[in-house]
Wavefront OBJ file of the C-alpha trace (Angstrom):
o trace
v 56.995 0.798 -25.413
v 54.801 0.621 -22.457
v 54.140 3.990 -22.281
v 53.191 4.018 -25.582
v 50.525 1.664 -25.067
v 49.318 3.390 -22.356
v 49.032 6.989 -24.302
v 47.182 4.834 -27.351
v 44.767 3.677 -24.687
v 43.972 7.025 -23.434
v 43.120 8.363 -26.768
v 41.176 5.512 -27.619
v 39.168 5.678 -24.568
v 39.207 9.458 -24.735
v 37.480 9.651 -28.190
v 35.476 6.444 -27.492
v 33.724 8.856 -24.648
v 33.681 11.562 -27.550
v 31.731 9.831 -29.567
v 29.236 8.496 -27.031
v 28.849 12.091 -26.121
v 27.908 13.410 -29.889
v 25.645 10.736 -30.169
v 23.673 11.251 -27.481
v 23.469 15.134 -28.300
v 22.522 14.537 -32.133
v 19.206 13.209 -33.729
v 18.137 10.137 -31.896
v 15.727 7.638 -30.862
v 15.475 7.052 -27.022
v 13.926 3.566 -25.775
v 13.496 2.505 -22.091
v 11.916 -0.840 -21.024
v 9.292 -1.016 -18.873
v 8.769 -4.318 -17.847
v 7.806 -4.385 -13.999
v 5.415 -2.852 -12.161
v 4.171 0.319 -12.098
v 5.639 1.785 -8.535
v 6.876 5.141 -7.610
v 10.382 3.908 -9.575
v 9.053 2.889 -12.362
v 7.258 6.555 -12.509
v 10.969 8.443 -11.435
v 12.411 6.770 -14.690
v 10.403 7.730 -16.529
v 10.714 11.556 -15.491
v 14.145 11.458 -16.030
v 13.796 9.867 -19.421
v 11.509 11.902 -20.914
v 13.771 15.022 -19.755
v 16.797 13.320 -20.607
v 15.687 12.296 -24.117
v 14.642 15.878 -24.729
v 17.726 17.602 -23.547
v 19.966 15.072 -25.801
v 18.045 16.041 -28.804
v 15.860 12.580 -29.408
v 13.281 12.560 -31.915
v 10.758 10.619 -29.886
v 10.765 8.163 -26.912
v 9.482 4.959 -27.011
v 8.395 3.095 -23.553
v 8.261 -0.939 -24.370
v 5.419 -2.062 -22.249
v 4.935 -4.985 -20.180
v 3.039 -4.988 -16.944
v 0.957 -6.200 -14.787
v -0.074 -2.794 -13.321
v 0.244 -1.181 -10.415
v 0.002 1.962 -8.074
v -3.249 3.951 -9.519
v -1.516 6.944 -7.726
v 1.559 6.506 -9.743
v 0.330 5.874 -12.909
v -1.598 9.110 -12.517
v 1.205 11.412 -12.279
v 3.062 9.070 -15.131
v 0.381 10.020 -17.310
v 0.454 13.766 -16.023
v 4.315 12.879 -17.152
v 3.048 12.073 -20.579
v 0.919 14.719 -21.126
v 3.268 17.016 -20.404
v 5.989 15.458 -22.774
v 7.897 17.985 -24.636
v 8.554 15.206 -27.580
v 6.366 12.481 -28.861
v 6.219 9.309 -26.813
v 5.109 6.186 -27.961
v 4.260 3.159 -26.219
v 5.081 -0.225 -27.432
v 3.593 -2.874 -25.964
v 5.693 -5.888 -26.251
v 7.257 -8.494 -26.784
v 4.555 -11.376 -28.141
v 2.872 -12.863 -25.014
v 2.824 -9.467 -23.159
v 0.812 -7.316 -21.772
v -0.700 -4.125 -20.907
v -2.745 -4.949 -17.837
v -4.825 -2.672 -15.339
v -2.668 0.751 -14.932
v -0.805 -0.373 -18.068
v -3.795 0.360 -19.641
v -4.139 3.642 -19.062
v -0.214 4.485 -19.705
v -0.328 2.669 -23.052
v -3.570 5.188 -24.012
v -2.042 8.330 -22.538
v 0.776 7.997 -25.072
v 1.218 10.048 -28.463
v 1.108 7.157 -30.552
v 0.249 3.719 -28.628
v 1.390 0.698 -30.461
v 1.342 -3.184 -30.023
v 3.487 -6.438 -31.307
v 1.549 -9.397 -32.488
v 0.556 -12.013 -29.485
v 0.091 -8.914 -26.866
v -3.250 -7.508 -25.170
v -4.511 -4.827 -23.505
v -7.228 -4.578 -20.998
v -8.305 -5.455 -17.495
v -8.195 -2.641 -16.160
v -10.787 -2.903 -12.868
v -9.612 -2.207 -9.947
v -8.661 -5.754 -7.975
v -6.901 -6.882 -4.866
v -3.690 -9.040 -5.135
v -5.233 -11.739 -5.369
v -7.162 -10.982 -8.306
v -10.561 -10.600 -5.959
v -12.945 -7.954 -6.219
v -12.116 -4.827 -3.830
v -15.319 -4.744 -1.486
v -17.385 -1.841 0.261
v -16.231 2.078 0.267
v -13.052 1.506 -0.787
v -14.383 0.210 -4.410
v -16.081 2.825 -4.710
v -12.778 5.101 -4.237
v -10.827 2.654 -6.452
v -13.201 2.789 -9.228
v -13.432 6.567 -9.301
v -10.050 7.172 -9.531
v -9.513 4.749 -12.290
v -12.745 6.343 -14.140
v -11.375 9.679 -13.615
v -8.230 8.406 -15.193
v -10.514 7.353 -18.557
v -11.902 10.721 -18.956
v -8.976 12.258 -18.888
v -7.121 10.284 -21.589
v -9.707 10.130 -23.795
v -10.037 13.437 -23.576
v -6.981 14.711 -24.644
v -6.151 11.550 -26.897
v -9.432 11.410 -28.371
v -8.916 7.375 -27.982
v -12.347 4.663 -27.909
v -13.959 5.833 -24.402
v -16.338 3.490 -24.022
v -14.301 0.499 -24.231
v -11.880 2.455 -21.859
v -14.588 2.284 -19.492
v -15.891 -1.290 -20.094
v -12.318 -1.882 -19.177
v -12.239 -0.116 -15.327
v -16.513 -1.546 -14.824
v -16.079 -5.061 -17.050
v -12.061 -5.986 -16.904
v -12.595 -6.142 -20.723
v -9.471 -6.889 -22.588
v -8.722 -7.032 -26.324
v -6.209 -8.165 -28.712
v -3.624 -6.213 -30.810
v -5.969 -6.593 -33.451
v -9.156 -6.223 -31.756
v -7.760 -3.083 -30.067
v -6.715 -1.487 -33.632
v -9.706 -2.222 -34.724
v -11.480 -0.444 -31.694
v -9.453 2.464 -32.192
v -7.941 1.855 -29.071
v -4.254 1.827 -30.204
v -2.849 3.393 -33.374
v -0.423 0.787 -34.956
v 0.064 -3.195 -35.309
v 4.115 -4.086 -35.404
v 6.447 -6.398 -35.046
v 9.021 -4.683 -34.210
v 10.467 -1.647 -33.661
v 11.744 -1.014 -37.393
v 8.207 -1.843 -38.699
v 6.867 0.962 -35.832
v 9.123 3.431 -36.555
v 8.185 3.031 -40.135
v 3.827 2.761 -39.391
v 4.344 6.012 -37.507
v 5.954 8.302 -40.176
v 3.668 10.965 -41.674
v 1.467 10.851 -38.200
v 1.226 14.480 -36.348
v 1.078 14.957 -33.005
v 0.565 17.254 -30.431
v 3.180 17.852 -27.701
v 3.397 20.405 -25.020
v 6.410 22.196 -27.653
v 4.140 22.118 -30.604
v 2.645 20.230 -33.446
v 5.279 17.762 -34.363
v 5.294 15.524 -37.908
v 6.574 12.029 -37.435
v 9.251 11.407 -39.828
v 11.146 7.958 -41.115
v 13.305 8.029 -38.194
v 14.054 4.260 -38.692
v 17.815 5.339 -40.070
v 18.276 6.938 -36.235
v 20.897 5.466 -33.909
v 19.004 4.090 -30.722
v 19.486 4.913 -27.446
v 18.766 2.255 -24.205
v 18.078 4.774 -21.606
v 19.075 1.929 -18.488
v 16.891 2.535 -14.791
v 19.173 3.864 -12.101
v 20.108 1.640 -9.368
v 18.238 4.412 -7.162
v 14.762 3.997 -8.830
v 15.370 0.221 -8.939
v 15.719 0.357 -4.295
v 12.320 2.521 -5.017
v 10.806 -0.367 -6.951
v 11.983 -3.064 -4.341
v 11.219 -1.305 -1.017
v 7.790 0.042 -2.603
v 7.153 -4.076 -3.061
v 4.502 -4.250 -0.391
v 6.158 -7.745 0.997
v 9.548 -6.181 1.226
v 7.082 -3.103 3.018
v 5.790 -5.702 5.467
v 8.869 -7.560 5.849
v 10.863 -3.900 6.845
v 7.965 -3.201 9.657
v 8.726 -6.641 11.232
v 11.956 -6.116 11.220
v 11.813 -3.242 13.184
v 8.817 -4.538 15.372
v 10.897 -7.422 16.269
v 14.718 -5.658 16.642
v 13.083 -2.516 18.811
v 10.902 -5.208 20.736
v 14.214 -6.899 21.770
v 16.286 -3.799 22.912
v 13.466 -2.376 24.753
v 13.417 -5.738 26.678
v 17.496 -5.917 27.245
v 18.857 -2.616 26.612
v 22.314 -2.808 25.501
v 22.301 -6.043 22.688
v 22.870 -3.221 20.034
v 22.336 -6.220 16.575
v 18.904 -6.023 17.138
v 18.124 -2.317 18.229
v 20.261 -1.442 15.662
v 18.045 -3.342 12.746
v 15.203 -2.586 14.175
v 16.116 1.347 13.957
v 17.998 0.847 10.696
v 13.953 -0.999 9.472
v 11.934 1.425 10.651
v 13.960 4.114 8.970
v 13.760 2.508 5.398
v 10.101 1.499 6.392
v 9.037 5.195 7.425
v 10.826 6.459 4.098
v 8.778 3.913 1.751
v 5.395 5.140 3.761
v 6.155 8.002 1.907
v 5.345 6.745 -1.270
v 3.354 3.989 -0.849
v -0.260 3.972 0.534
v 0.164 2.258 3.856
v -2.777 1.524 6.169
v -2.941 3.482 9.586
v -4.622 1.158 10.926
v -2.800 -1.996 10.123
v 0.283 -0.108 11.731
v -1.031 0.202 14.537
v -1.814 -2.820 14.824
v 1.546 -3.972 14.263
v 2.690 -1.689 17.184
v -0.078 -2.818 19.291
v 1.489 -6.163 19.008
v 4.626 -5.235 19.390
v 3.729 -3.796 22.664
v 2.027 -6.554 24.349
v 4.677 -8.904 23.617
v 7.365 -6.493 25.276
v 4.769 -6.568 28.297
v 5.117 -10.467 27.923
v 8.736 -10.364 28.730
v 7.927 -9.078 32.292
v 4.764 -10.822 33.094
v 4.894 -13.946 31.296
v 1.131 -14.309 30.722
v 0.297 -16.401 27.466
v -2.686 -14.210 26.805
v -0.285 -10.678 25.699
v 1.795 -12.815 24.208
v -0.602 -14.844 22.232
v -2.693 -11.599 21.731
v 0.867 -9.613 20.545
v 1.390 -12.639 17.544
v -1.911 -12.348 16.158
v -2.096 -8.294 16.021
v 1.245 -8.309 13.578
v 0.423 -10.856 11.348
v -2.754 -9.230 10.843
v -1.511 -5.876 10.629
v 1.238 -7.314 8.325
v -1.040 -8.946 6.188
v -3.243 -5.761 5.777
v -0.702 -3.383 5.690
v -1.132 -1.860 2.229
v -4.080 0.454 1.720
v -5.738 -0.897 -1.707
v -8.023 1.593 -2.171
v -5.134 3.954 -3.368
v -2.952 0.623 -4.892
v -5.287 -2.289 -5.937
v -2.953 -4.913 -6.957
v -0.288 -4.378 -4.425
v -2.006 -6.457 -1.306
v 1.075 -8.037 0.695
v 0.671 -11.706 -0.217
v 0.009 -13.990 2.421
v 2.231 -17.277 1.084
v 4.883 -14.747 1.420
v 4.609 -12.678 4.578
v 2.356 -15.081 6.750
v 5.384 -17.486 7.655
v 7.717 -14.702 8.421
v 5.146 -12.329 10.373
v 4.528 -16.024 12.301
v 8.049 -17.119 12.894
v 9.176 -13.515 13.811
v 5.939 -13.301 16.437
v 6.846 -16.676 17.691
v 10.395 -15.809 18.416
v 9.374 -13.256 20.428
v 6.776 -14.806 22.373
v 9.817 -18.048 22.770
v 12.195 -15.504 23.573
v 9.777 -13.783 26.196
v 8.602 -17.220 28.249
v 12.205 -17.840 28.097
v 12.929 -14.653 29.972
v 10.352 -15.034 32.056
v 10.969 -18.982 33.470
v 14.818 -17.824 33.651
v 14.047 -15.119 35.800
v 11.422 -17.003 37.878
v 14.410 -19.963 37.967
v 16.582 -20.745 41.098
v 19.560 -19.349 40.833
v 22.333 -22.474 40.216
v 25.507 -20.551 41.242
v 27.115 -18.578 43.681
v 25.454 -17.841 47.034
v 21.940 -18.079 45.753
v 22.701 -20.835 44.040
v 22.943 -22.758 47.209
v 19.807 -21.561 49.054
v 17.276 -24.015 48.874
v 19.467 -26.809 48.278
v 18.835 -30.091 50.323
v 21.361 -32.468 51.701
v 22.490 -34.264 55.067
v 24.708 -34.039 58.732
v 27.391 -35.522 58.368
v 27.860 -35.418 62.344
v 26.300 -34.678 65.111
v 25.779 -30.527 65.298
v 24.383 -28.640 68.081
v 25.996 -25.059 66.551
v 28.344 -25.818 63.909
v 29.337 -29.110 61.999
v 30.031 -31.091 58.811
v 27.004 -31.120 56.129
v 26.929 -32.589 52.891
v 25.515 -31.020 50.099
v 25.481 -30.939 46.409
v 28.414 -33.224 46.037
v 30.499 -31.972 48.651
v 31.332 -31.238 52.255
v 30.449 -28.002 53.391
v 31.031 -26.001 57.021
v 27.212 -25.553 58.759
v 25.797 -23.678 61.540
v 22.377 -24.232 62.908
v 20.020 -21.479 65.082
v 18.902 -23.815 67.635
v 18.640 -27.500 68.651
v 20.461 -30.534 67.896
v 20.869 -32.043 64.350
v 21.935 -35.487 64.494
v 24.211 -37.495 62.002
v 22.846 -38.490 58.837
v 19.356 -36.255 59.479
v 18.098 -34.777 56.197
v 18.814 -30.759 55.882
v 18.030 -27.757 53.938
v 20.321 -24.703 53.199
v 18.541 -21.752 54.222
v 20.857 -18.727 54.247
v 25.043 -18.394 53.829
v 27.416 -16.758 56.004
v 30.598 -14.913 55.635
v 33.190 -17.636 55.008
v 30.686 -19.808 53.041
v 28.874 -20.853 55.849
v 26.182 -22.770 55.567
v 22.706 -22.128 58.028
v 20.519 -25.039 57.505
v 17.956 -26.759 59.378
v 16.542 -29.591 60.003
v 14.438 -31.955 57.065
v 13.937 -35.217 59.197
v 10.720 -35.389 57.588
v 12.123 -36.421 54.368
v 14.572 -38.806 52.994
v 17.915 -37.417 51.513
v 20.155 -40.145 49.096
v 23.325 -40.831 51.269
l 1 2 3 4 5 6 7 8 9 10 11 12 13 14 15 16 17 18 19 20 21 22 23 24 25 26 27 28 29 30 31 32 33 34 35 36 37 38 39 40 41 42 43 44 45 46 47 48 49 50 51 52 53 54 55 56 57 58 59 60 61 62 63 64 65 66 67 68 69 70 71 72 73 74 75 76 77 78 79 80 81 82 83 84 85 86 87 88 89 90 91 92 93 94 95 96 97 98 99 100 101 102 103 104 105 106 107 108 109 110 111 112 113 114 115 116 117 118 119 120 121 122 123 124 125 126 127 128 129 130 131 132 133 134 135 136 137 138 139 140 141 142 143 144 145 146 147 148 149 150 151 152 153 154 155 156 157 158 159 160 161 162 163 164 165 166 167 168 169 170 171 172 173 174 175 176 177 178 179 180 181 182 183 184 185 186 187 188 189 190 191 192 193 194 195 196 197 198 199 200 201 202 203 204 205 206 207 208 209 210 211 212 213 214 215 216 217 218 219 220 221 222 223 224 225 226 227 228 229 230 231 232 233 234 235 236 237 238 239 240 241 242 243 244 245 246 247 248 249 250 251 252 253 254 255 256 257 258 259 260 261 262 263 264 265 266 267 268 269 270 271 272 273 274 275 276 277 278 279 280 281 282 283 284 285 286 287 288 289 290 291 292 293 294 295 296 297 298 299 300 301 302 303 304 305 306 307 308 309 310 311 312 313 314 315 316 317 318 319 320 321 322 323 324 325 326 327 328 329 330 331 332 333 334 335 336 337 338 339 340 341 342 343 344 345 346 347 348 349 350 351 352 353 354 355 356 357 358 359 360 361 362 363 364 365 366 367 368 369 370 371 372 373 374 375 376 377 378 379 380 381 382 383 384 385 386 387 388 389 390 391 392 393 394 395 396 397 398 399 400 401 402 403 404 405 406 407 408 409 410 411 412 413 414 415 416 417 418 419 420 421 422 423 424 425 426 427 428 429 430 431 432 433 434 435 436 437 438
């Protein structure tokens, strides 16, 4: 009976896998959500959707859009992406209360058919800091020709409203759903994805395969394409914090081993750190400078272990949390400055461990020595008897054999420890100067 059981379960599951199978290879429409930021993940899932979607046979792919923005870099070659598109792709931005904001922009207007739900805008798109500051000097200037570069190149080949495209990048001007329909900056109004599927039949488009006709594909099974947990690590170690956090990591482990070779926990991190943080480098901007800084630092409070100066070490704390705090290179990624409510207190506690950790060092190694035979050098106590070479002394809570150089040492005189002989044999010498308890 059991086995029975078990052979119905493998057919089940067998055809179950069948089926999901046929219907990803047949007539389809393919969604993914986009709901984050626009980082070097967010760009890699959409790649693989688009090429995904097109090798399974989907009619069109539609991107539901929320964001704040993002990388400028990124959303270039998503765009490139877009362009490139083998099937129509529509953008959705939704749901009611969201938003296509800065790159977003740009995405949503890059798209076959770009759409919007009720209670959603669209604009913003100037270059800014983090904070939501103006970028200052040359590197506005490089911000805001990249983004303007962006605008002609949409506009271009969509044939969408350019001048409000640009009074977006020079103005931050943002519009409605309704305003933006009526600026011809969008193509369709819906609620939801039914009503969009429905606006868009009869529209023709032009993808890299040809001239395509938008049918009623609202009768289509849909498709969820979900991120990959590998994108989703891109989007969380491209997070400039996390970025920031990974170089103090290492800044701190290495720091450590370099000081006491062999502690392994924290030369390991460190290592394991500056591994992930040299491999996110690679894909988000990341000011030399800044790094070096953070290096700079790291290497004046490893000379702080040795000399125990409060200047390097001092100097050290400030050069990483400024080179943490700076660490991102807006220019290429307005939007993505490390945020100081975040990374100040752990670039400050992480410094200030180290600088602890190195006066530490320091006064230990500067410290008498409280065992063994150097542990007893220096230590003060008193003749128990009269000694003119060797005799009873009393020191640090016991009685102790002693042997003097020269001269007479009479009972109860004050004496130092000054050396130790084979035997634990105490030299000492006379302290009649000063008083000793008894």
């Amino acid at each position: 009976m059991n086995k029975d059981i078990l052979v119905a379960l493998v057919i089940f599951f067998s055809l179950w896998q069948v089926s999901l199978v046929a219907a990803q290879d047949s007539d389809h429409i393919a969604i993914i959500d986009m709901e984050m930021m626009i980082l070097p993940g967010t760009q890699e899932h959409l790649e693989q959707s688009i090429s995904a979607a097109h090798e399974s046979g989907a009619k069109l792919l539609i991107i539901r859009l929320n964001t704040p923005g993002g990388m400028l870099h990124t959303s270039q070659r998503m765009i490139q992406e877009i362009f490139k598109s083998p099937i129509p792709i529509v953008v959705y931005v939704s749901p009611a209360g969201g938003s296509a904001t800065s790159a977003g922009v740009f995405i949503t207007m890059a798209a076959h058919i770009a759409a919007m739900a009720p209670g959603t805008s669209i604009g913003a798109a100037h270059p800014v800091l983090g904070d939501g500051s103006d970028i200052q000097g040359d590197m506005r200037k490089k911000a805001e020709e990249m983004t303007m570069a962006m605008v002609r190149s949409i506009t271009a080949e969509r044939g969408r409203n350019a001048e409000w495209a640009e009074q977006a990048v020079k103005e931050s001007s943002s519009l409605t759903e309704r305003e933006a329909l009526e600026q011809e900056v969008i193509d369709v109004v819906a609620d939801d994805i039914d009503e969009l599927l429905g606006a868009i039949s009869g529209k023709t488009v032009q993808t890299t395969a040809g001239e395509v006709e938008l049918e009623d594909y609202s009768q289509l099974p849909r498709i969820v394409y979900q991120m990959s947990l590998s994108d989703q690590a891109i989007n969380i170690l491209a997070n400039p914090n996390i970025v920031a956090l990974l170089w103090l990591a290492a800044t701190t482990g290495i720091s450590l081993e370099l000081y006491n070779p062999g502690m392994i926990f924290p030369g390991v991190v460190g290592v394991i750190c500056l591994i992930l943080a040299l491999a996110v480098s690679q894909i988000i901007p990341i000011s030399q400078g800044s790094l070096l800084l953070m290096i700079v630092g790291s290497i004046l409070l490893v000379a702080e272990f040795f000399t125990g100066t409060v200047i390097l070490g001092v100097g050290g704390v400030v050069a990483i949390v400024i080179g943490a705090l700076y660490l991102v290179d807006v220019a290429q990624a307005p939007g993505l400055e490390v945020s100081p409510e975040i990374i100040l207190p752990f670039a400050i506690l992480a410094a200030g461990f180290l600088l602890i950790t190195a006066r530490a060092a320091v006064k230990a190694r500067n410290q008498h020595p409280l065992t063994g035979r150097e542990g007893l050098i220096g230590l003060k106590g008193r003749a128990v008897e009269n000694i003119s070479s060797r005799g009873k002394v009393f020191v640090d809570g016991g009685y102790w054999d002693a042997e003097i150089s020269e001269g007479i040492i009479e009972k109860d005189t004050p004496i130092e420890v000054v050396g130790v002989l084979d035997g634990m044999i105490l030299q000492v010498v006379s302290k009649s100067d000063q008083s000793v308890e008894k």
